[in-house]
MARPAVO-892364 format. One line per 3 residues: number of its first residue (from 1); their letters; for each residue x negated, y negated, z of N, C-alpha, C. Coordinates in steps of 0.2 Angstrom, whole numbers, plus 2048, in hexadecimal, padded with zeros to 3 digits. Each point is the difference from the previous one (the first is absolute). Layout:
NUM) a) X,Y,Z,X,Y,Z,X,Y,Z ~ ...
// end
This chain:
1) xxx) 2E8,F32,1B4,804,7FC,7FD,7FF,800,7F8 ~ 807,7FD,7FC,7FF,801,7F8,7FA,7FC,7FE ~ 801,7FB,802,7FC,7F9,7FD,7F9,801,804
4) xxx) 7FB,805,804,7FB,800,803,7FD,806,7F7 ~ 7F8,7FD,7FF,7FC,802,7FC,7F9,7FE,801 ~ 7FC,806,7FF,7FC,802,7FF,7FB,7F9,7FD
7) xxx) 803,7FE,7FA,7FF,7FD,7FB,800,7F8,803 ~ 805,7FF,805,800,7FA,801,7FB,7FC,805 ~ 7F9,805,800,7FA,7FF,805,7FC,7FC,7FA
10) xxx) 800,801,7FA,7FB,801,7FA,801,7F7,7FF ~ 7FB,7FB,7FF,801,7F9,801,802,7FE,7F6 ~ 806,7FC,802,804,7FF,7F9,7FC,7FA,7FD
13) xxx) 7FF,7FC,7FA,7FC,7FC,7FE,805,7F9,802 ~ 7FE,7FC,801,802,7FA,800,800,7FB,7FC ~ 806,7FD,7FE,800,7FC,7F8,801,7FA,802
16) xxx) 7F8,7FE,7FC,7FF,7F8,7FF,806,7FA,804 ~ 800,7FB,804,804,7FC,7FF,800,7FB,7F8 ~ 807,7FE,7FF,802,7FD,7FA,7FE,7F7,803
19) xxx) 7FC,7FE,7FD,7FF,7F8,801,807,7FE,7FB ~ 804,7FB,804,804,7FD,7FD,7FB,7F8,7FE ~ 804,7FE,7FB,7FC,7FA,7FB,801,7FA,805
22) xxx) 7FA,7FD,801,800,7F8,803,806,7FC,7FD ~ 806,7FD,806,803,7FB,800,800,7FC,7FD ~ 803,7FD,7FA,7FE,7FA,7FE,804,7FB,800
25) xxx) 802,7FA,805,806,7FE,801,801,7F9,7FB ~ 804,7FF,7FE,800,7FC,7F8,802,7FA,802 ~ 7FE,7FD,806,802,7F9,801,7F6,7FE,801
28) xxx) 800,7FC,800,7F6,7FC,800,7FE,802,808 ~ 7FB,801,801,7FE,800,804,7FE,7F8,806 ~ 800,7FD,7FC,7FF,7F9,801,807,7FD,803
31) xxx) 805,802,800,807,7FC,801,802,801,808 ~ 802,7FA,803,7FF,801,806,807,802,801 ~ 802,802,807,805,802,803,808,7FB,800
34) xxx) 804,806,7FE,807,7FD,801,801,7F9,804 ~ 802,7FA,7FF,7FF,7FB,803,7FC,7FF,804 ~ 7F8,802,7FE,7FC,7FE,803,7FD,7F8,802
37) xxx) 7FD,7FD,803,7FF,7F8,803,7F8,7FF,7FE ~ 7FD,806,7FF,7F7,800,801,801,7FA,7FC ~ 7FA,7FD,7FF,7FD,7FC,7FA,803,7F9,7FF
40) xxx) 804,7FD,802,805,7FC,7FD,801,7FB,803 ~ 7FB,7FD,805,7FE,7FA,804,7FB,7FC,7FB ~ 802,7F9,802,7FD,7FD,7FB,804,7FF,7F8
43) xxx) 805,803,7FF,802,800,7F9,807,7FB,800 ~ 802,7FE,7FB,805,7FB,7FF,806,804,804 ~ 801,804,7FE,807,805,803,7FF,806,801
46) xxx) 800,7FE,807,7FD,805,807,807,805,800 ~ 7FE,806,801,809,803,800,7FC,808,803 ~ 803,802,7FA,7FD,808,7FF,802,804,7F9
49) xxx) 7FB,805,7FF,801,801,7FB,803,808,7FC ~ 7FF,803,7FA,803,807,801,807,7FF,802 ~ 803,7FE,7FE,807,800,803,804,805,7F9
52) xxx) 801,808,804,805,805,7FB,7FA,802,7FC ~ 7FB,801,7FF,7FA,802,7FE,800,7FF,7FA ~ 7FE,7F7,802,7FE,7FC,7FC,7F8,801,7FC
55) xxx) 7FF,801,7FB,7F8,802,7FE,7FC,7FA,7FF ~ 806,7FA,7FD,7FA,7FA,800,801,7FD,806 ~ 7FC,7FA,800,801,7FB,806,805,7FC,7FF
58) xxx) 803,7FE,804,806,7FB,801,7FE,7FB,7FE ~ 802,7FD,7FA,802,7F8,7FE,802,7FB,803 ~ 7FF,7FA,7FF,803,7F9,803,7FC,7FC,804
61) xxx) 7FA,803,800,7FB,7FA,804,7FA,7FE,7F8 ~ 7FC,7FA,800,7FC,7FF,7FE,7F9,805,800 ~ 7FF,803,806,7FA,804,801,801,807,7FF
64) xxx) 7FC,806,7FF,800,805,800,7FF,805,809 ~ 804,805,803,7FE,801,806,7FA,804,7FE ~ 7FB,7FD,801,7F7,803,7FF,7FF,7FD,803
67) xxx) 7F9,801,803,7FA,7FE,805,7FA,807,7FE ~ 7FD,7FE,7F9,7F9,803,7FF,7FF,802,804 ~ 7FC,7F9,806,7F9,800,805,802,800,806
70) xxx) 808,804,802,802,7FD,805,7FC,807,807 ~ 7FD,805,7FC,7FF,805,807,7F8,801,7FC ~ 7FE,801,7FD,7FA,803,7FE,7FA,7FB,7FF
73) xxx) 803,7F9,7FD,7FC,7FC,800,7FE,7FE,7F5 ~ 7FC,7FD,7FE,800,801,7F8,7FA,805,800 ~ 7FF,800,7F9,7FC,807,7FE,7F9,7FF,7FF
76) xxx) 7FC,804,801,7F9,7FF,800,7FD,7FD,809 ~ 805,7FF,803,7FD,7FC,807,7FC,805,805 ~ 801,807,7FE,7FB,805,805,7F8,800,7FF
79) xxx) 7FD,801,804,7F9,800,802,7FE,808,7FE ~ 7FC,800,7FB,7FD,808,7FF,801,803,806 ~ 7FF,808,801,7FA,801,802,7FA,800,801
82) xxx) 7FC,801,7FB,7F7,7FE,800,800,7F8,804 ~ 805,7FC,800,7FE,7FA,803,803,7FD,805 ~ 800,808,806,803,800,806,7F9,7FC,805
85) xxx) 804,7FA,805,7FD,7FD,804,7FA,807,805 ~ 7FB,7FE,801,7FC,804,805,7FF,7FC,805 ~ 7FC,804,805,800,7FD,806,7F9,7FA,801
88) xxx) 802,7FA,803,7FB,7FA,7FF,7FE,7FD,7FB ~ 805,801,7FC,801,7FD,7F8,803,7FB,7FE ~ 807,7FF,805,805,7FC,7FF,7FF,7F7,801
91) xxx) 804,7FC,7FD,7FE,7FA,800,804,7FC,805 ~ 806,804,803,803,7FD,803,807,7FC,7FE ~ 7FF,801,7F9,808,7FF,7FC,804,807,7FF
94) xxx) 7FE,803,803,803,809,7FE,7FC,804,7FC ~ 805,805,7FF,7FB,805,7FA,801,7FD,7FA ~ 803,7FE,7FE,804,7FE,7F8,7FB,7FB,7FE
97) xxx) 800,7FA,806,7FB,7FB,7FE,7F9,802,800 ~ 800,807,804,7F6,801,801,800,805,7F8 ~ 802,801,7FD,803,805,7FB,7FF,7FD,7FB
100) xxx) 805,7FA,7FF,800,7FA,7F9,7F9,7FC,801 ~ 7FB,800,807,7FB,7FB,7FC,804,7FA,804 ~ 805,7FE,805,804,7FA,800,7FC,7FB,808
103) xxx) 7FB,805,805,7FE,800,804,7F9,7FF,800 ~ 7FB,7FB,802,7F9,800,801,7FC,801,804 ~ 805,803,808,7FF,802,804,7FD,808,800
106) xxx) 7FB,802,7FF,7FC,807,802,7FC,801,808 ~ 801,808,7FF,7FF,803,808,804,800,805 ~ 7FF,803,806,803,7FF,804,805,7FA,802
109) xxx) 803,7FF,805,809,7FD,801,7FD,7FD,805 ~ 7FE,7F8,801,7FF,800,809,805,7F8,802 ~ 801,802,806,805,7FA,803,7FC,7F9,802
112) xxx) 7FD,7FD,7FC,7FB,7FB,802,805,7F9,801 ~ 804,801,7FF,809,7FA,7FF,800,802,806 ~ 800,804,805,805,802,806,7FB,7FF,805
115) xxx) 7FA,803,800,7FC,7FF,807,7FF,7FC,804 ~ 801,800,806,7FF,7F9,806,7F9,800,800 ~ 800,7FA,802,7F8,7FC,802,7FD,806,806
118) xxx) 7FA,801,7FF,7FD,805,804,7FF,7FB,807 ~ 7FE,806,806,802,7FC,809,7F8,7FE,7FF ~ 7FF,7FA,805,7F9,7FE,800,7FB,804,805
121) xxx) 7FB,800,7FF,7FB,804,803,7FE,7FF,806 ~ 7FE,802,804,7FD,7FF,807,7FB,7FB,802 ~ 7FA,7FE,7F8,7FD,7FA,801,805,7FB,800
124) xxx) 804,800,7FA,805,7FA,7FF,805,7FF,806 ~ 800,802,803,804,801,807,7FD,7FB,805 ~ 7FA,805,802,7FC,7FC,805,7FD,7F9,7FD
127) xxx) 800,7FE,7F9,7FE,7F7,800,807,7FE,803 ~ 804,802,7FC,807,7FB,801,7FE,7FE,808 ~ 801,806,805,800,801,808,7FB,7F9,800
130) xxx) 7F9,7FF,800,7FC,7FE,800,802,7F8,7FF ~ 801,7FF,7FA,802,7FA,7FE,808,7FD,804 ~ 804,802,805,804,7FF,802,7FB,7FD,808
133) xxx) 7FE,805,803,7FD,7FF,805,7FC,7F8,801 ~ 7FE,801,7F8,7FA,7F9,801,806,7FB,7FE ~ 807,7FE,7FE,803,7FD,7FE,801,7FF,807
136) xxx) 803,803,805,804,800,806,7FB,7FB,807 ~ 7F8,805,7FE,7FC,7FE,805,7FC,7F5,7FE ~ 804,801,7FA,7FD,7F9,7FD,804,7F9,801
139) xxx) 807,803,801,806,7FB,802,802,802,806 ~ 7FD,800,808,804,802,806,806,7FD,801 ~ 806,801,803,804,7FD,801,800,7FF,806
142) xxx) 802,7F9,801,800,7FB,806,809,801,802 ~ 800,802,806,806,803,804,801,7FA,803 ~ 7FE,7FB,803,802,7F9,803,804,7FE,7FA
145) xxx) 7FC,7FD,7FB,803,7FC,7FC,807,803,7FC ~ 7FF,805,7FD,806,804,7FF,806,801,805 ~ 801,801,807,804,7FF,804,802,7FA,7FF
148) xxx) 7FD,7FA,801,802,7FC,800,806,7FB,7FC ~ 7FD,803,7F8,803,7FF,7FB,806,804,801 ~ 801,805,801,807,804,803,803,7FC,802
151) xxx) 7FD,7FE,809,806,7FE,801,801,7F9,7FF ~ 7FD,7FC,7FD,802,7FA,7FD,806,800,7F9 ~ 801,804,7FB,803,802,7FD,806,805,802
154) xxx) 801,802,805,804,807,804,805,7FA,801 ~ 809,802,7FF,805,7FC,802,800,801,808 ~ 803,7FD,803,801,7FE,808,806,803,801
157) xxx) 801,805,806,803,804,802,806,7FD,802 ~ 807,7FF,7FF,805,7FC,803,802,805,807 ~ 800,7FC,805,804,803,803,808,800,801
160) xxx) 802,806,803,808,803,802,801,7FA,805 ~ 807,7FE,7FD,806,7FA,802,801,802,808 ~ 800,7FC,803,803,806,808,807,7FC,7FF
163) xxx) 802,806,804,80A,802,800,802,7FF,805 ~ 803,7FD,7FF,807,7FB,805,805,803,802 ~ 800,807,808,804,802,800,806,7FE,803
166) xxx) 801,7FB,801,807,7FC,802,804,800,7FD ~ 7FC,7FE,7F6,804,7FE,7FC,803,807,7FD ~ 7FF,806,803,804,804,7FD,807,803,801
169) xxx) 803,801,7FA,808,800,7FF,803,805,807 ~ 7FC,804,804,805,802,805,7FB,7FF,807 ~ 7FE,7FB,801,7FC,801,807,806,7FC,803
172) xxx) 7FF,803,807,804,7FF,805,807,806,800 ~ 800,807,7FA,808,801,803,7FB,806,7FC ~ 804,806,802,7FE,807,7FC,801,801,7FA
175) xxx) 7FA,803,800,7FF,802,7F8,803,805,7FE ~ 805,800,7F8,805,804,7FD,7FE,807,802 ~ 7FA,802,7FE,800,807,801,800,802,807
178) xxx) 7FF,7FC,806,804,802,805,805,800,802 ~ 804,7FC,7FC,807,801,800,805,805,7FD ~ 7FC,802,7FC,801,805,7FA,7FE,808,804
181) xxx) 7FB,801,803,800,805,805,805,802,807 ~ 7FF,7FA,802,807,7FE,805,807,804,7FF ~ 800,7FC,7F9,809,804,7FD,7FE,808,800
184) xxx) 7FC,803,7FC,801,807,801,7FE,803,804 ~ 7FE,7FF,806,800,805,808,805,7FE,800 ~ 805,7FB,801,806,7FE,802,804,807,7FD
187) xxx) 7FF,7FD,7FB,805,807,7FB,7FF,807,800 ~ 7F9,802,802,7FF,805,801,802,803,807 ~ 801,7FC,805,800,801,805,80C,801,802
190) xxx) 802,7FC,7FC,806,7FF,7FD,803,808,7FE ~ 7FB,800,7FC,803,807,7FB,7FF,807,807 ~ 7FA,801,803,7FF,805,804,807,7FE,806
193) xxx) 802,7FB,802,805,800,806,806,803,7FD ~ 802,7FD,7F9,808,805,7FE,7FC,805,7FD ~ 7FB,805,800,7FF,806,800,800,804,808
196) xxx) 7FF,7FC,802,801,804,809,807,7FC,802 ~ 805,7FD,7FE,806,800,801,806,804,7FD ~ 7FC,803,7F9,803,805,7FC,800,809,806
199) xxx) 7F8,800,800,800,805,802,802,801,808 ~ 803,7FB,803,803,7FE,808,807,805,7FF ~ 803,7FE,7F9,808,803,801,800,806,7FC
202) xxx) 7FB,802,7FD,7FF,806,7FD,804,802,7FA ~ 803,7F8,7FD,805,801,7FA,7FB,7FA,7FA ~ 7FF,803,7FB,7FD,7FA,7FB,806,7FE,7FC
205) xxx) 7FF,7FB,7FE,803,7FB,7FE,804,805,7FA ~ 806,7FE,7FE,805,804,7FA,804,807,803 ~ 7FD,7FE,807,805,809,801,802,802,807
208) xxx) 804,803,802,805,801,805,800,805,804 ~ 801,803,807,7FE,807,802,808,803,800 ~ 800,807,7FB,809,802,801,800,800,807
211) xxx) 807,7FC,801,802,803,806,801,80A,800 ~ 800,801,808,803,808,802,804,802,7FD ~ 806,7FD,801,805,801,7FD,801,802,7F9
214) xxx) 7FE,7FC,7FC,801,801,7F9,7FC,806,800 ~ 7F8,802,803,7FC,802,7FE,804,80B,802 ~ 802,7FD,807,803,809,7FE,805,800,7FD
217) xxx) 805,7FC,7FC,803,800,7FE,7FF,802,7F9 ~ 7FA,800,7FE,7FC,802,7F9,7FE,809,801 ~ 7FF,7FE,806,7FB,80A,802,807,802,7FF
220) xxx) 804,7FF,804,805,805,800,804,803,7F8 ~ 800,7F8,7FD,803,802,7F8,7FC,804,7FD ~ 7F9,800,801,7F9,805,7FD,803,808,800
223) xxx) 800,801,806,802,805,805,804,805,7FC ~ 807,7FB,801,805,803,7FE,7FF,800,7F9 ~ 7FE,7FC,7FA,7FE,802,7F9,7FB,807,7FF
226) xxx) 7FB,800,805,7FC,806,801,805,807,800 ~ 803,800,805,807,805,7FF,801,802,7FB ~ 806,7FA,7FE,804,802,7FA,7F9,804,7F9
229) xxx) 7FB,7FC,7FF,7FD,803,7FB,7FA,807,804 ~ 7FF,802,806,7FE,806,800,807,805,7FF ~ 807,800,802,806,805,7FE,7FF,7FF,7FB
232) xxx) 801,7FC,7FB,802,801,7F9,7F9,804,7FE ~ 7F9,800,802,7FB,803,7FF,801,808,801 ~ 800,802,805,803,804,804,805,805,7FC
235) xxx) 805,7FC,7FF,807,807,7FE,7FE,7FC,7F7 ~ 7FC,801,7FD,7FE,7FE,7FB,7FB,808,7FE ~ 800,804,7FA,7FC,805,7FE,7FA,7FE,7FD
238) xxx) 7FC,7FB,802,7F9,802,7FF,7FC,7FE,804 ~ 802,805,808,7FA,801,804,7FD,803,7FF ~ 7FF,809,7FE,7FE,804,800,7FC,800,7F9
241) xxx) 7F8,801,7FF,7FC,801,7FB,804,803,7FA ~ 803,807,801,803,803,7FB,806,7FE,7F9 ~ 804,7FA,806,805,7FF,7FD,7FD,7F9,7FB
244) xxx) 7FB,7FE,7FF,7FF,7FC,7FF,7FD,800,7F7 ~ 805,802,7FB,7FF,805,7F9,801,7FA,7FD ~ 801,7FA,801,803,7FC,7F9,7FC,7FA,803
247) xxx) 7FF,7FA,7FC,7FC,7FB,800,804,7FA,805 ~ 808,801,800,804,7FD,803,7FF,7FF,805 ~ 803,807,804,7FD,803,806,7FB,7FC,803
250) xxx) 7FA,802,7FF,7F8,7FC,802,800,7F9,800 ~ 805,7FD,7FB,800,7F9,800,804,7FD,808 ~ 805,805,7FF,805,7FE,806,7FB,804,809
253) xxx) 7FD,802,800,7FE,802,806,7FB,7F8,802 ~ 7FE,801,7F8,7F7,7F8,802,804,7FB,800 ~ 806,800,7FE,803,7F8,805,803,800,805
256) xxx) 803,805,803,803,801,806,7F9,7FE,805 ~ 7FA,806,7FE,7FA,7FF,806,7FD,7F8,7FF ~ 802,7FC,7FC,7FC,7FA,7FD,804,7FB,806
259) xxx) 808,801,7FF,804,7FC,804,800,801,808 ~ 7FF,806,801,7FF,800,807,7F8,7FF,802 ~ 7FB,800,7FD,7FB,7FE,802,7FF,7F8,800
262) xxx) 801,7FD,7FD,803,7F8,7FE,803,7FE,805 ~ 807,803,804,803,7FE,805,7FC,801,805 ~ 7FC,806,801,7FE,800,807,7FA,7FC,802
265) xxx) 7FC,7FD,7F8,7FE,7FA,803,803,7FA,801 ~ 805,7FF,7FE,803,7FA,802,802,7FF,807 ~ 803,806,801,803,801,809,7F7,7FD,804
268) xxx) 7FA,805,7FE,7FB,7FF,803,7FE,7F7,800 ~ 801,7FF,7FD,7FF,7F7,7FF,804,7FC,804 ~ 804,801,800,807,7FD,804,7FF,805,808
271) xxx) 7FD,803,801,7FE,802,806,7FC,7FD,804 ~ 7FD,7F9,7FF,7FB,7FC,803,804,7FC,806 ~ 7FB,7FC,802,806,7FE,806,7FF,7F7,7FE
274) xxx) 7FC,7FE,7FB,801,7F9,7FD,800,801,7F6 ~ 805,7FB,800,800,801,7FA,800,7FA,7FC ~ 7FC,7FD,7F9,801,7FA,801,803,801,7F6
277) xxx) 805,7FB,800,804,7FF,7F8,801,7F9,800 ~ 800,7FF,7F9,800,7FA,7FD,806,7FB,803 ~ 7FE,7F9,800,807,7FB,803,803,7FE,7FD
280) x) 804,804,7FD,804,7FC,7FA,804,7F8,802
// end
């Protein structure tokens, strides 16, 4: 190729980057942001400030929005390094107090405020044991005398009123809940007779057996309906698969078969030998 050379294997110098000059944007760097909120709690007139980059602070209130001390605290408040807390030095007011001198507590930290009473010891155990014994063995108690006082002091048992069954509101005649059992064998007994008098005549209630008569008089009009719509099926062009080219067609074959399958169950129902229909 024209642009392949020899020369372009041979490494080219590389020139410096150009540092562009540090940014200097000519607003302060102290100024806070376009209707910024920081700062402005506590002040006469709470709002926001920088409005269209505004450089001074917004006027109208008595106070300046400042807070010195409000994050860092005032000046000179840190603790050197050289007069970093060590370990077992602390007085128990912090580093700052053990630092400043503010604390007269030296050495070790101990919970002497918190400790529970220590458990008593096994000699102290066994006086107490000892001293109860000879309390108990020094004062016997007299079981007569104490009974006695019981039941002198003990209320007297009343006894239960005996019940006067004469005077109750149904002696002499049956009691409601056997009267109340009574009625529903009755009824249940009731119900079961007009269900074996229904099933005696073999017609339920609201309906009638077609007479013969009418009933062939249906088959036949079936029959003869069957007829008329198998010839019109019949001398009609979509029995045959082939003839069958248009959507029409297919429609009219599936309701010709729909109508004659429809009728022959109807004929088949009306072929029974009881029939039962509603009483008008």
């Amino acid at each position: 190729m024209a642009t392949e050379s020899i020369y372009n294997l041979i490494p080219q110098p590389v020139p410096p980057p150009v540092k562009e000059a540090l940014y200097r944007s000519k607003h302060p760097g102290d100024k806070p942001t376009t209707f910024s909120t920081f700062g402005l709690t506590g002040t006469s007139k709470p709002g926001y400030v920088n409005v269209a980059g505004a450089e001074e602070a917004t006027k109208g209130g008595q106070h300046e929005y400042k807070k010195p001390f409000a994050t860092m605290g005032k000046d000179g408040n840190a603790v050197p390094p050289t007069e970093v807390l060590k370990k077992k030095t602390g007085g128990g007011g912090g580093a700052y107090a053990a630092a400043m001198g503010l604390s007269d507590q030296t050495g070790a930290f101990l919970y002497s405020d918190r400790l529970k009473p220590a458990l008593p010891s096994k000699e102290e155990l066994k006086q107490v044991l000892k001293a109860s014994v000879a309390v108990k063995k020094a004062e016997p108690k007299n079981f007569v005398t104490s009974n006695a006082v019981e039941n002198i002091l003990a209320v007297p048992k009343r006894e239960p009123e005996p019940i006067n069954w004469f005077q109750k509101p149904h002696f002499g005649t049956t009691p409601p809940y056997l009267v109340k059992i009574k009625q529903e064998i009755a009824d249940e007994y009731e119900y079961i007779r007009s269900m074996q008098q229904q099933d005696d005549s073999g017609v339920p209630p609201g309906m009638k057996q077609l007479p013969e008569e009418e009933r062939q008089a249906l088959v036949d009009a079936l029959k003869s309906k069957w007829q008329d719509v198998n010839k019109a099926y019949q001398g009609s062009c979509v029995l045959s698969l082939k003839s069958l080219d248009t959507i029409g067609k297919v429609k009219r074959k599936e309701m010709y078969e729909a109508q004659l399958a429809q009728i022959e169950k109807d004929i088949e129902k009306l072929s029974r030998k009881v029939i039962l229909v509603a009483d008008d």
